[in-house]
C-alpha positions in Angstrom: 6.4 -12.6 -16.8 9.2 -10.4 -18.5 11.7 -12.9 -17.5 15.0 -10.5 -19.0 13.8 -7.7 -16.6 13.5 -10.4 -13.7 17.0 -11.4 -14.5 18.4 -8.3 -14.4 17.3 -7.4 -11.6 18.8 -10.4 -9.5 22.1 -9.7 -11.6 22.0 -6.2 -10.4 20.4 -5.5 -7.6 19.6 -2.5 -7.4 17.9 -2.0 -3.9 20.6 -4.1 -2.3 18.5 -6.4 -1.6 20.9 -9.5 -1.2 20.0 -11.8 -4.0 24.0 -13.1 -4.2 24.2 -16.5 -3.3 20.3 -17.5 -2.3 18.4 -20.1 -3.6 15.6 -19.6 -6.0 12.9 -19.6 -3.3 14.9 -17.3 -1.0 15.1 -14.8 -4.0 11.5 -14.9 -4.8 10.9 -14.3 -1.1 13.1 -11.3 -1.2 10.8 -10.3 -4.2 8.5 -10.1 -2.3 9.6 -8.2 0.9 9.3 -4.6 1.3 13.1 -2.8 0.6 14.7 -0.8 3.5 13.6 2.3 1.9 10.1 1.6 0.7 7.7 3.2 -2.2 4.5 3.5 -0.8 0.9 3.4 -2.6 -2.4 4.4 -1.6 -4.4 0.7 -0.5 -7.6 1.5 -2.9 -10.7 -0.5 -1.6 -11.0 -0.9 2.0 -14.0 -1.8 4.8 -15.8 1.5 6.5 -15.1 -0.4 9.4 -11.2 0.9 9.3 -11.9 4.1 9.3 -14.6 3.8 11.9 -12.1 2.1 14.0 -9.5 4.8 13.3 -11.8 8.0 13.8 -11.8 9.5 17.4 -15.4 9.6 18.7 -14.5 13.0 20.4 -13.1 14.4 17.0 -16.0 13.1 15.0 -18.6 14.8 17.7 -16.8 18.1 17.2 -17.3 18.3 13.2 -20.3 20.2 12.0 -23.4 18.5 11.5 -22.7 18.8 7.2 -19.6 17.0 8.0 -20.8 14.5 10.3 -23.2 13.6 7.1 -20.6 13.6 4.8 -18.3 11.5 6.8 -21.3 8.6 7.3 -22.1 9.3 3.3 -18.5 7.8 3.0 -18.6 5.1 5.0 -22.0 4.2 4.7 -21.1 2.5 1.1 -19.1 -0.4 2.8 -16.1 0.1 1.0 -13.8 3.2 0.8 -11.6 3.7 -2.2 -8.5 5.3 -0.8 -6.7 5.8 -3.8 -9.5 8.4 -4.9 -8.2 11.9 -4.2 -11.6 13.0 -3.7 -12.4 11.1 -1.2 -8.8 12.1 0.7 -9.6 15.8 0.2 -12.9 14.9 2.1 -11.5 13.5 4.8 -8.7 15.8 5.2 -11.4 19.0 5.0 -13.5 17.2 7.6 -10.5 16.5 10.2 -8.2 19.5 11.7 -4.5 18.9 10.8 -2.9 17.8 13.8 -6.0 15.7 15.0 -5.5 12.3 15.3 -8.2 11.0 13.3 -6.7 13.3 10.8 -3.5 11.5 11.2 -4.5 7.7 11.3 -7.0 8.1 8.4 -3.7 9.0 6.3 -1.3 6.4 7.2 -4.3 4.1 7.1 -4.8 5.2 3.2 -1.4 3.8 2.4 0.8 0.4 2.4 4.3 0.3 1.5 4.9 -1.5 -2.0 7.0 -4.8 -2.2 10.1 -5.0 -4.3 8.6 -6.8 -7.2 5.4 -4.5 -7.2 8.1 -1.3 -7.2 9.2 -3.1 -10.4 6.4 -4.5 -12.0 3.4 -2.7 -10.7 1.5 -6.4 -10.4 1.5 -7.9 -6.5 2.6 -10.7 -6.6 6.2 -11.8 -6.9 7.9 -14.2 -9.5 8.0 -18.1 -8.1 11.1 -20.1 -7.5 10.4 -21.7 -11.1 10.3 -18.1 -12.7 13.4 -17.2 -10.9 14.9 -20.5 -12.3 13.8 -19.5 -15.8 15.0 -15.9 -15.5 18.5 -16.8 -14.6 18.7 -20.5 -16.1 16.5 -20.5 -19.4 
């Protein structure tokens, strides 16, 4: 835990997120809450099952038979990694822009990052005791 960087960003505050005057519990809370204007990150591994779910039947019926295949190649592993461009590019080449399995499989791929992650790039935020430590030694 870099405990100076944790400090100084309670000190701070950069995001406004309203660290004045809580308690150690209520900041690590805040820590982990997603800021009023979010960074977002692709979700990596995910279940086929989401983007069965999220694929119109209609839309997948339309797609050319090399498609179709390619499509149940992807989701036929189990897990999709959506942070893997390549597999983005496929889906996007598969699905028309403006269809709506086009547009759910993309706000699917994504999750908006918590403040702490935005700092640290790690997802999960500091404890009331690290708090504590940060500010009080």
């Amino acid at each position: 835990m870099d405990y100076v960087a944790l400090k100084n960003e309670i000190l701070t505050d950069p995001k406004t997120m309203g660290y004045a005057g809580k308690s150690d519990q209520q900041i690590s809370d805040l820590l982990n809450t997603v800021p009023s204007v979010p960074t977002t990150i692709y979700r990596g591994l995910i279940n086929a099952y989401e983007i069965i779910n999220n694929t119109v039947p209609s839309e997948f019926s339309a797609l050319a038979a090399i498609e179709q295949n390619r499509y149940l190649a992807i989701t036929g592993a189990g897990q999709v990694d959506t942070s893997n461009a390549n597999v983005r590019s496929a889906f996007a080449q598969m699905f028309a822009a403006g269809t709506t399995t086009r547009t759910n499989l993309s706000a699917m791929a994504i999750r908006n990052k918590y403040r702490w992650e935005e700092l640290t790039g790690i997802d999960r935020a500091p404890s009331h005791i690290d708090i504590a430590i940060a500010l009080r030694g």
